[in-house]
BAPAVEX-162370 format. One record per residue: residue number from 1; x negated, y, z of N, C-alpha, C in turn. Coordinates in pm, whole numbers, plus 50000, padded with zeros to 5 digits. Layout:
BEGIN
resi  n_X  n_Y  n_Z  ca_X  ca_Y  ca_Z  c_X  c_Y  c_Z
NUM  X  Y  Z  X  Y  Z  X  Y  Z $
...
END
This chain:
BEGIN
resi  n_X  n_Y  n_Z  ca_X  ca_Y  ca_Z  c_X  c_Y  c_Z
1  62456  51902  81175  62547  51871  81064  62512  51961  80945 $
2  62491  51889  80826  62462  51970  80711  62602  52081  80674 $
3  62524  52188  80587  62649  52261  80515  62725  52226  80464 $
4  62701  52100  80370  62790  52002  80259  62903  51924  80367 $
5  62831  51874  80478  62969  51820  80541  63004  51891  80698 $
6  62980  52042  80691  63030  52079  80781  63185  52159  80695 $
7  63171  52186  80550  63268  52230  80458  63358  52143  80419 $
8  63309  51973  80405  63442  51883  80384  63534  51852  80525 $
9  63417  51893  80634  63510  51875  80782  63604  51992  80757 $
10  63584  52070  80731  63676  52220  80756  63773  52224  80650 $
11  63782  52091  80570  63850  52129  80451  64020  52015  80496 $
12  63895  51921  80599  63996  51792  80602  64174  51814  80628 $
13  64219  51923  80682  64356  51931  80704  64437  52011  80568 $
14  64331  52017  80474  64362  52081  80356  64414  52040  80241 $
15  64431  51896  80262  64457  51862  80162  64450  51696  80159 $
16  64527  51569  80062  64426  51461  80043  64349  51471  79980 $
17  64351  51526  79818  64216  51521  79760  64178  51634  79699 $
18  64060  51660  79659  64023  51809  79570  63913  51759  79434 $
19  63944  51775  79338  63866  51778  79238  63882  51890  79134 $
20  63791  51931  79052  63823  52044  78947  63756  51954  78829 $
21  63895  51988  78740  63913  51890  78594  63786  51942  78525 $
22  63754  52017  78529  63642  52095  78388  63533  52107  78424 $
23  63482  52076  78591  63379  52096  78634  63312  52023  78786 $
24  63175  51966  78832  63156  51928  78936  63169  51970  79066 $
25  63279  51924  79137  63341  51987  79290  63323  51886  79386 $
26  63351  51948  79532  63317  51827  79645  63449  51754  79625 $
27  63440  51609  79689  63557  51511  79640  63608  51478  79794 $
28  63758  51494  79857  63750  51422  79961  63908  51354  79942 $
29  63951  51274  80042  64040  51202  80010  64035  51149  80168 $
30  64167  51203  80198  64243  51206  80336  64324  51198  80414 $
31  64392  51049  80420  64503  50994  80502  64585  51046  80575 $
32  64519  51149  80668  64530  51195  80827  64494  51096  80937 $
33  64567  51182  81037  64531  51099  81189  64657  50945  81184 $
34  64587  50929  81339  64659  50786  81330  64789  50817  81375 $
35  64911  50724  81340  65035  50785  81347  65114  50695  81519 $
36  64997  50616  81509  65096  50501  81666  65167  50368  81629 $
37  65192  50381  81505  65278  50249  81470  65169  50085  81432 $
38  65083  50112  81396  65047  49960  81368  64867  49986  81411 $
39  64823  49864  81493  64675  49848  81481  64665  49666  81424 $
40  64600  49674  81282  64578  49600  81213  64408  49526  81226 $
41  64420  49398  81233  64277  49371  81270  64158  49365  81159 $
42  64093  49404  81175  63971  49426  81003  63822  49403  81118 $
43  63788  49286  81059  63690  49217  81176  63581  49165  81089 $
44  63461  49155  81089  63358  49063  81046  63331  48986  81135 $
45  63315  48852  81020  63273  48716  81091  63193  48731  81180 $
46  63225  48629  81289  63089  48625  81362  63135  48434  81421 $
47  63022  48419  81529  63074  48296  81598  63210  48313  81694 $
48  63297  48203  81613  63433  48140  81701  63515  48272  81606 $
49  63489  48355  81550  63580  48435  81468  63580  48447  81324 $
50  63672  48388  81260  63685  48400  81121  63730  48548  81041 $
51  63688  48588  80950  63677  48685  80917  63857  48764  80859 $
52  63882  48900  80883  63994  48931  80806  63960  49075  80766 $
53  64056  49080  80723  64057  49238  80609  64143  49294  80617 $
54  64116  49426  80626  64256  49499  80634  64208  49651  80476 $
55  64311  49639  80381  64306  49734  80248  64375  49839  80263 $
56  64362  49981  80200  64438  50097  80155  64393  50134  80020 $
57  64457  50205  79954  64430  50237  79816  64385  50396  79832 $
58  64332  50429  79717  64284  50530  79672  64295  50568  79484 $
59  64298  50672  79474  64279  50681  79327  64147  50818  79291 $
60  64089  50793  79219  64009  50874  79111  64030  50880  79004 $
61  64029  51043  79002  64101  51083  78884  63956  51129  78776 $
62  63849  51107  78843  63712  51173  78727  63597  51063  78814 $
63  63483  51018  78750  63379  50970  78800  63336  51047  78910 $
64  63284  50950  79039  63281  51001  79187  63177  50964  79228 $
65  63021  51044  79291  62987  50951  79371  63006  50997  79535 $
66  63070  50871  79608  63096  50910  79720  62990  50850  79819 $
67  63000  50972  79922  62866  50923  79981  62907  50881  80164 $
68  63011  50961  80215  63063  50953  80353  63201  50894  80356 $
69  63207  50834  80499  63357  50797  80525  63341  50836  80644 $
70  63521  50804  80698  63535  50768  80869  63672  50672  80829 $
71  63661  50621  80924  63744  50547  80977  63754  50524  81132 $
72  63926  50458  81170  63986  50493  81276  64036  50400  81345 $
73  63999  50339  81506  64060  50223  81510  64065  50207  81645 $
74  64123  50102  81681  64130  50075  81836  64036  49933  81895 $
75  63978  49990  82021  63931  49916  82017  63975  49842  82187 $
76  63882  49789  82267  63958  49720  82361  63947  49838  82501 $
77  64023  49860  82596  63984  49926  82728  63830  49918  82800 $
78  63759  50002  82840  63640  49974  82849  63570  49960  82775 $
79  63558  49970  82652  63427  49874  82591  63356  49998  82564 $
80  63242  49962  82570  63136  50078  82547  63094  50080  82385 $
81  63095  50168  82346  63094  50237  82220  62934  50132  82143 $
82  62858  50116  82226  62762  50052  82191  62768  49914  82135 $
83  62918  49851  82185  62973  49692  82171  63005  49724  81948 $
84  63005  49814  81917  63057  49803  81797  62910  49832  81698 $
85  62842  49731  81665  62754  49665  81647  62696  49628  81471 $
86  62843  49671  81396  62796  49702  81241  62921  49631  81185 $
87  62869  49746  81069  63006  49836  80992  63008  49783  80834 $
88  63107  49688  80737  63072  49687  80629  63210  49722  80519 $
89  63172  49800  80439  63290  49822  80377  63273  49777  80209 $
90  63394  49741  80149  63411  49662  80048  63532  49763  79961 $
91  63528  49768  79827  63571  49814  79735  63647  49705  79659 $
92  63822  49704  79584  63836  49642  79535  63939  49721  79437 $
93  63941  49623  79298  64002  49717  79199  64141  49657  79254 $
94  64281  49713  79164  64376  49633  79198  64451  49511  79085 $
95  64490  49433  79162  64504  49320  79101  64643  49335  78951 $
96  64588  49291  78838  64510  49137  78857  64369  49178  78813 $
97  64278  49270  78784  64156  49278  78728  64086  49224  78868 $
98  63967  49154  78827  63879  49047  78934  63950  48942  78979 $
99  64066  48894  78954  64114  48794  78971  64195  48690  78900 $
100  64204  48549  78928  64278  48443  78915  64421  48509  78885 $
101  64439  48489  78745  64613  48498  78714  64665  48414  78625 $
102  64774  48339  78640  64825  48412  78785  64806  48335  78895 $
103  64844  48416  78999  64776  48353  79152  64844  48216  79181 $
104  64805  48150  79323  64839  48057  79322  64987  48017  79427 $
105  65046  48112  79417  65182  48076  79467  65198  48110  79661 $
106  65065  48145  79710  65044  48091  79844  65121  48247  79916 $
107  65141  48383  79814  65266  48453  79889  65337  48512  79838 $
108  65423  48588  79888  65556  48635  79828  65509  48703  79697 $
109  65376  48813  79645  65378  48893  79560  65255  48940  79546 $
110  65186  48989  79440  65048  49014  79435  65036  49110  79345 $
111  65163  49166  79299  65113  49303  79235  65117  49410  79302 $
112  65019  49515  79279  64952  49610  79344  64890  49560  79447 $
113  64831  49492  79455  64767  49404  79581  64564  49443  79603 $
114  64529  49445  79639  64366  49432  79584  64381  49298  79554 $
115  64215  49302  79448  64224  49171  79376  64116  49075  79486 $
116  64137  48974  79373  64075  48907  79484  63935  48865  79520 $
117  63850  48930  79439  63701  48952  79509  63684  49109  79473 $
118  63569  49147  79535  63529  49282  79540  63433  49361  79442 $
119  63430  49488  79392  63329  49518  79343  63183  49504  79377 $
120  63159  49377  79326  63007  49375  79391  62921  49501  79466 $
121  62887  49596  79300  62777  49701  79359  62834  49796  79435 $
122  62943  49771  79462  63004  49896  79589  63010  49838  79721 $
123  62987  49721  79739  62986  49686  79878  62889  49764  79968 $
124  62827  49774  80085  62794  49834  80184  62770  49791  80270 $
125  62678  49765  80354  62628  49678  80468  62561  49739  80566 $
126  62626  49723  80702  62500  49804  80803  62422  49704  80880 $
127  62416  49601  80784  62339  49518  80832  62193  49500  80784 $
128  62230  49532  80657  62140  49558  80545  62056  49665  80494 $
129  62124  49771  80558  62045  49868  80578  62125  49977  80450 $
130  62261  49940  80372  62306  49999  80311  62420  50110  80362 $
131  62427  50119  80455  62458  50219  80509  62484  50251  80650 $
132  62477  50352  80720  62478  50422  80861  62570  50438  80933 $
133  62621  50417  81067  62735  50458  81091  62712  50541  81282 $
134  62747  50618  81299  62798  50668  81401  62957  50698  81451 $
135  62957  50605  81583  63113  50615  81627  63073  50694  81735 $
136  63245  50761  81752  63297  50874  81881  63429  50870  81974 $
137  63427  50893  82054  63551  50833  82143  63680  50939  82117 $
138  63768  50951  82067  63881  51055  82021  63962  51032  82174 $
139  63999  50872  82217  64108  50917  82325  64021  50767  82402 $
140  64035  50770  82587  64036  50698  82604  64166  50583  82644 $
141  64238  50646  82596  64366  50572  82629  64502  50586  82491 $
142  64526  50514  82401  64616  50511  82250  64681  50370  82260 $
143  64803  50379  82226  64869  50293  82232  64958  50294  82046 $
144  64934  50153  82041  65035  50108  81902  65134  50077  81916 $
145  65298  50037  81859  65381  49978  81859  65368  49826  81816 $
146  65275  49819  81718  65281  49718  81646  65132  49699  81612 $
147  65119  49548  81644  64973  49464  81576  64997  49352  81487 $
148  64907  49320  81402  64885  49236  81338  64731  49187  81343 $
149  64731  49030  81407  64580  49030  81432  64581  48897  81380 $
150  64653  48798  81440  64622  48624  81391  64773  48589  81323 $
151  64844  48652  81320  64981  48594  81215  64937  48638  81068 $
152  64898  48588  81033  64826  48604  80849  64817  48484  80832 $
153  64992  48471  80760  65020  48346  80750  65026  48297  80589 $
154  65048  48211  80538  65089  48176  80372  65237  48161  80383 $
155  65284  48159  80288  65442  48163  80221  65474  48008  80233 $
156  65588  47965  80285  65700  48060  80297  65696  48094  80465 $
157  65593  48079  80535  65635  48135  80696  65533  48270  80719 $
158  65545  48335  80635  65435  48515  80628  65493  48553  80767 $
159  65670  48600  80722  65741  48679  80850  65724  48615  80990 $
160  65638  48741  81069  65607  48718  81196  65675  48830  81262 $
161  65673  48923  81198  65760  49080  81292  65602  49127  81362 $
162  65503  49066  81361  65401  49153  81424  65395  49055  81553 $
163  65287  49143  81638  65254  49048  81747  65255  49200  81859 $
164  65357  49279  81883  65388  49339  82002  65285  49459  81989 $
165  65296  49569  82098  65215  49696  82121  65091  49635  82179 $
166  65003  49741  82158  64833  49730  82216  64835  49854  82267 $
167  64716  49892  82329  64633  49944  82406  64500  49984  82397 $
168  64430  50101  82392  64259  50060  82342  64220  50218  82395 $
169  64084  50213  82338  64032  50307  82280  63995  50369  82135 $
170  64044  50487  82132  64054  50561  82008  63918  50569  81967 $
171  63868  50521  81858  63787  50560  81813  63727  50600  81660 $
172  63650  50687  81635  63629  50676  81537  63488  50641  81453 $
173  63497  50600  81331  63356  50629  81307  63295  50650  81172 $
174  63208  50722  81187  63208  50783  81031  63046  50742  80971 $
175  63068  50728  80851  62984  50616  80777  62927  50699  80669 $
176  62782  50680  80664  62701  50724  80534  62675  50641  80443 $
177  62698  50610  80356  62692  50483  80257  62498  50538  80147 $
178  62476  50471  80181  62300  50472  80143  62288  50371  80036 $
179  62222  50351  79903  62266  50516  79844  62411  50515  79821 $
180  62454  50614  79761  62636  50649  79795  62692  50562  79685 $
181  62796  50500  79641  62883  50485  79590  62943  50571  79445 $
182  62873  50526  79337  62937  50529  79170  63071  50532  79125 $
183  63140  50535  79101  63320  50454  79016  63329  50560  78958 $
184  63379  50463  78811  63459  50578  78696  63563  50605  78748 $
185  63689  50672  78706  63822  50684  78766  63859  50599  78709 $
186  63973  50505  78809  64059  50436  78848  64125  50411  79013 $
187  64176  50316  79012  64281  50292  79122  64198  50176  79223 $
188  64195  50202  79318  64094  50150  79424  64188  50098  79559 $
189  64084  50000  79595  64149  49961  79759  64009  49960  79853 $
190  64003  50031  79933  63908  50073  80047  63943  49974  80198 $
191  63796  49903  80201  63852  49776  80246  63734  49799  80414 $
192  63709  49849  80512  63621  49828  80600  63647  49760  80676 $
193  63521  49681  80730  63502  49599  80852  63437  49610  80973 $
194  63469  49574  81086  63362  49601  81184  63357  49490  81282 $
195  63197  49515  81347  63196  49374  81420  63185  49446  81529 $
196  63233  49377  81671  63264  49445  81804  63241  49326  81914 $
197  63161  49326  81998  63101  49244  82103  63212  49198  82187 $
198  63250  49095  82196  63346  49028  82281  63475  49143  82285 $
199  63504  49178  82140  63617  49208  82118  63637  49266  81978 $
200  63762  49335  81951  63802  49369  81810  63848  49453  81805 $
201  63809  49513  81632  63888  49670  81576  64004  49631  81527 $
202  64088  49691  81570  64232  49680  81481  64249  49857  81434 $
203  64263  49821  81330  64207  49968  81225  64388  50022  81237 $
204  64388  50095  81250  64491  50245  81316  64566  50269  81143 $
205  64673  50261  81199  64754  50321  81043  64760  50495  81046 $
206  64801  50538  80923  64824  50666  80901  64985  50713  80847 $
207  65028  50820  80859  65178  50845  80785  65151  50793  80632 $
208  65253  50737  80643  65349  50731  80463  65454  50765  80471 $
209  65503  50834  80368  65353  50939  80296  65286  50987  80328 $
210  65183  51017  80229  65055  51086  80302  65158  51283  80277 $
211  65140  51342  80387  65204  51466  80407  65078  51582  80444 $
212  64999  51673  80320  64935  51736  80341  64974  51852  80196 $
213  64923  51978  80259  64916  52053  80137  64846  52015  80022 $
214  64897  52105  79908  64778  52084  79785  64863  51968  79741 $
215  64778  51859  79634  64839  51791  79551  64873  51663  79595 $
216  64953  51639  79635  65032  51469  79701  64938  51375  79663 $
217  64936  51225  79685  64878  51147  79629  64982  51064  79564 $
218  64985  51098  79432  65094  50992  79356  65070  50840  79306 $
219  65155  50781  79353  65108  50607  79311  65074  50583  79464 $
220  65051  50626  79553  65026  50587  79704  65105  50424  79732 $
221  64988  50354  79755  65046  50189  79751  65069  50193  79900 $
222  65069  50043  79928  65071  49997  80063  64993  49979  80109 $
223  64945  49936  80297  64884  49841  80318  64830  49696  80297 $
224  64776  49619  80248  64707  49443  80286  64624  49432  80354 $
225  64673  49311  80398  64552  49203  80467  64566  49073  80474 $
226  64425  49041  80477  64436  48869  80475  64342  48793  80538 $
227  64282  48660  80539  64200  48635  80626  64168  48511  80582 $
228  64068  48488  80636  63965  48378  80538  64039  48249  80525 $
229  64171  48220  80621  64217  48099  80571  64312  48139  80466 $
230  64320  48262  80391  64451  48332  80323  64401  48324  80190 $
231  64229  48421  80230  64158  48442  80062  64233  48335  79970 $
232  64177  48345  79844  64199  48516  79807  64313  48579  79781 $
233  64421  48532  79834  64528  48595  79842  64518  48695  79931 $
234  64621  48820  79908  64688  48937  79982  64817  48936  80051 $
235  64835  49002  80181  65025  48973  80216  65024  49116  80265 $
236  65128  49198  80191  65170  49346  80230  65239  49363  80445 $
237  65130  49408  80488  65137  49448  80583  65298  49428  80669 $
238  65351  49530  80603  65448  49577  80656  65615  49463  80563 $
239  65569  49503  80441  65676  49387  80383  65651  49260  80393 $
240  65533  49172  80378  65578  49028  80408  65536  49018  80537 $
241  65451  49068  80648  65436  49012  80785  65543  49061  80846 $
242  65521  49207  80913  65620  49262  80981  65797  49215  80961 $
243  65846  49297  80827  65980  49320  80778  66093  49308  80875 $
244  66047  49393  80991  66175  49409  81079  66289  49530  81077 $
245  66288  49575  80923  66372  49719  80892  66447  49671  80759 $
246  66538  49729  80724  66580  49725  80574  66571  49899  80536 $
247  66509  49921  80476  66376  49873  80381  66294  49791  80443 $
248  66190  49733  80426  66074  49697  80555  65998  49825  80567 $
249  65906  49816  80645  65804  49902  80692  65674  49926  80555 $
250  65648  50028  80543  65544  50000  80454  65410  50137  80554 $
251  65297  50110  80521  65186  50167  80607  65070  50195  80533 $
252  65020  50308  80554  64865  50423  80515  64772  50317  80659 $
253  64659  50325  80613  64529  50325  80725  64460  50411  80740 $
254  64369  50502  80807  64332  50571  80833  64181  50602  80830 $
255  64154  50647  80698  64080  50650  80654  64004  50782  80569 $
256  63917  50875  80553  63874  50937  80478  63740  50958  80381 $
257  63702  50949  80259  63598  50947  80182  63596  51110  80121 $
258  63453  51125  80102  63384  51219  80078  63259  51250  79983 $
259  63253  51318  79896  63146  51295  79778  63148  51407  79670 $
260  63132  51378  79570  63103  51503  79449  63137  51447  79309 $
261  63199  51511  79215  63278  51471  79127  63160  51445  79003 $
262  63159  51392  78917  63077  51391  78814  63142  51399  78675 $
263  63204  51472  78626  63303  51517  78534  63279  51434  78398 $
264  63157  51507  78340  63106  51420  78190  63041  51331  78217 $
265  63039  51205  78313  62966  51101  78295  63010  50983  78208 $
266  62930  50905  78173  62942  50782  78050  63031  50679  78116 $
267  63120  50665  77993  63196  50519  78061  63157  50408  78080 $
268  63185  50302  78142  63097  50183  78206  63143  50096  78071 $
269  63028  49992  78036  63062  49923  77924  63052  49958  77812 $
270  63017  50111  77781  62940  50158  77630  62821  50163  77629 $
271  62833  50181  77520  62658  50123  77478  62571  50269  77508 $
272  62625  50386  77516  62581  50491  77545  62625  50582  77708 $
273  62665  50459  77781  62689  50504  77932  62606  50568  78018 $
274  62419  50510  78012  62349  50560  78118  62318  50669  78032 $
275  62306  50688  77920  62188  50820  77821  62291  50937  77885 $
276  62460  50906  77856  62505  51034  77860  62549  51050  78061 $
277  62554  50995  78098  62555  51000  78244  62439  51076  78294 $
278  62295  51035  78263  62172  51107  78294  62185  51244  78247 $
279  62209  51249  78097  62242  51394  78072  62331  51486  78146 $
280  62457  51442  78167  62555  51496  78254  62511  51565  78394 $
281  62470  51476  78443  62375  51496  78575  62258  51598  78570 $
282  62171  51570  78482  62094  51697  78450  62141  51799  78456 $
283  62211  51838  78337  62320  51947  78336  62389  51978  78432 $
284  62460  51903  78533  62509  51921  78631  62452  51996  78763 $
285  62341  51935  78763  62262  51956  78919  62138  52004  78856 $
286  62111  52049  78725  61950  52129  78664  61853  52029  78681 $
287  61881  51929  78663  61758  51784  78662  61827  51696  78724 $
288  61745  51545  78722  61756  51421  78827  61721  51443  78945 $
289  61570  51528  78951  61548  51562  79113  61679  51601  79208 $
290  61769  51752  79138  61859  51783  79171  61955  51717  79237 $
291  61998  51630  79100  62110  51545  79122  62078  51431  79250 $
292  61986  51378  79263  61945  51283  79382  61967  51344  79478 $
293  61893  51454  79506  61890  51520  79658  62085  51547  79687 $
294  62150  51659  79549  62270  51692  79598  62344  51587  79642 $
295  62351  51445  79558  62453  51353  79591  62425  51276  79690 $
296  62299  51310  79762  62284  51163  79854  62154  51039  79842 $
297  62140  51029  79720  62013  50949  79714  61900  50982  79742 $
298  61777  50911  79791  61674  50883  79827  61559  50932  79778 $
299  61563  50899  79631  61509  50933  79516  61555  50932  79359 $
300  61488  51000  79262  61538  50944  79164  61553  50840  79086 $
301  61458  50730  79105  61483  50576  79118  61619  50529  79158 $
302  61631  50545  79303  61761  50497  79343  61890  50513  79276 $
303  61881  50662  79230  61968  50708  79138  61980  50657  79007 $
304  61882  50635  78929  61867  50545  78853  61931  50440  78839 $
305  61884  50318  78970  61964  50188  78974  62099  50199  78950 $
306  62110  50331  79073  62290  50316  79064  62331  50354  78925 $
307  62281  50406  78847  62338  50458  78736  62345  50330  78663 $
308  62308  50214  78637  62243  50125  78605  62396  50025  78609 $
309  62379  49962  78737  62492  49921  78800  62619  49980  78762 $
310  62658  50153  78754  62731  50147  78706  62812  50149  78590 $
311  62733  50161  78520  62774  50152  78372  62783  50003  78362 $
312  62749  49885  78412  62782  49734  78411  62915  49702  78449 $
313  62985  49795  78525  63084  49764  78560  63218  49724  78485 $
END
């Protein structure tokens, strides 16, 4: 394990996020553990299974590039760690930017929702070779109160109350995104998928609130999910499926990202985004060589592209 992420491991109970306003710092952003109450299904297509999604939000408060995750989920009794077979995660702003407005009526509500397609150049594929993942067994035996796997329904019959407690294995798994991940600051929904051999991840919730020292996460949304007969609509987890409480239930996923802040970089959409981004970076890390190696990329090419990409955004 490198120094860079043997220091964001040691940092993880420290906090959800860390950035320094005036200058380039490590970036992490951290849910916690899983709390027991909901395993939500977040599955890639395969044959006889249609695809679903399960979202959490995030915010950036300065340009980020992030390069690691983990994520947390259950999977079936027995299954050998080897059955989980590739990992893709998806970025979305929140709605209505990237989407149809206004929507088309099919559920209760769509603000603060992710929108409804994804940031292209942030997607991630371990199929593709865009990023790495290694999973680890945390428990062989975790139990949920509550699932949501095939009731991802349209309006007006959303309310299902859930589909009963599960059973699995705890697992986790933590993801190198190759090359890492760009965004100016804004408000994000962190969307992963996984494909699992004659069975499925139902991705593990976290406390809400998120309850850690250091600085809260303010604006902390809800859970969504939806599923390919839903796209591109969203239905809030806990308020339109579940809603067996007054209030209803609302739910964190369990999730953490990791990376390095980029303070003076160029905003996306000016005409002077990549000149002063490259500069920044120079300055930042004492060259491009620098900056490639510290953040994660390959080369300085790669770095390049991404710089490229993101100023298009």
């Amino acid at each position: 394990m490198s120094l860079r992420v043997s220091l964001i491991a040691a940092m993880l109970i420290g906090g959800v996020w860390l950035a320094t306003p005036a200058r380039a710092a490590l970036f992490f952003f951290n849910t916690g553990n899983p709390d027991g109450r909901l395993g939500a299904l977040s599955r890639r297509p395969s044959s006889g299974k249609f695809e679903t999604e399960t979202a959490d939000d995030f915010i950036l408060s300065q340009t980020t590039s992030i390069d690691h995750a983990t994520i947390t989920g259950l999977i079936p009794l027995r299954t050998p760690l080897s059955d989980i077979t590739n990992v893709e995660v998806e970025l979305y702003h929140v709605f209505p930017k990237d989407s149809v407005e206004p929507p088309a009526g099919n559920v209760p509500a769509r603000a603060n929702s992710p929108a409804d397609v994804e940031i292209g150049s942030a997607t991630r594929d371990g199929s593709l070779g865009t990023l790495g993942f290694n999973t680890s067994l945390l428990s062989s035996s975790f139990t949920v109160s509550n699932t949501v796997v095939n009731g991802i329904i349209k309006a007006p019959n959303n309310v299902t109350k859930g589909e009963g407690s599960a059973s699995g294995e705890d697992v986790q798994i933590a993801i190198t995104f190759s090359p890492p991940i760009l965004l100016p600051p804004d408000h994000y929904f962190f969307r992963p998928e996984v494909l699992v051999t004659d069975g499925d991840f139902l991705y593990l919730s976290a406390p809400k609130p998120i309850v850690a020292p250091g600085t809260p996460f303010m604006g902390d949304l809800q859970a969504w999910i939806r599923n390919s007969n839903l796209a591109p609509d969203w239905l809030r987890i806990g308020t339109d499926i579940i809603d067996d409480t007054t209030p209803p239930p609302t739910f964190n996923m369990t999730f953490f990202l990791a990376g390095n802040t980029v303070p003076a970089a160029g905003t996306p959409g000016q005409a002077n985004c990549h000149g002063k981004s490259v500069s920044a970076l120079a300055h930042q890390f004492g060259g491009l060589d620098g900056a490639a190696s510290a953040l994660g990329f390959s080369s300085v090419n790669e770095l390049q592209e991404t710089l490229g990409e993101f100023c298009r955004l």
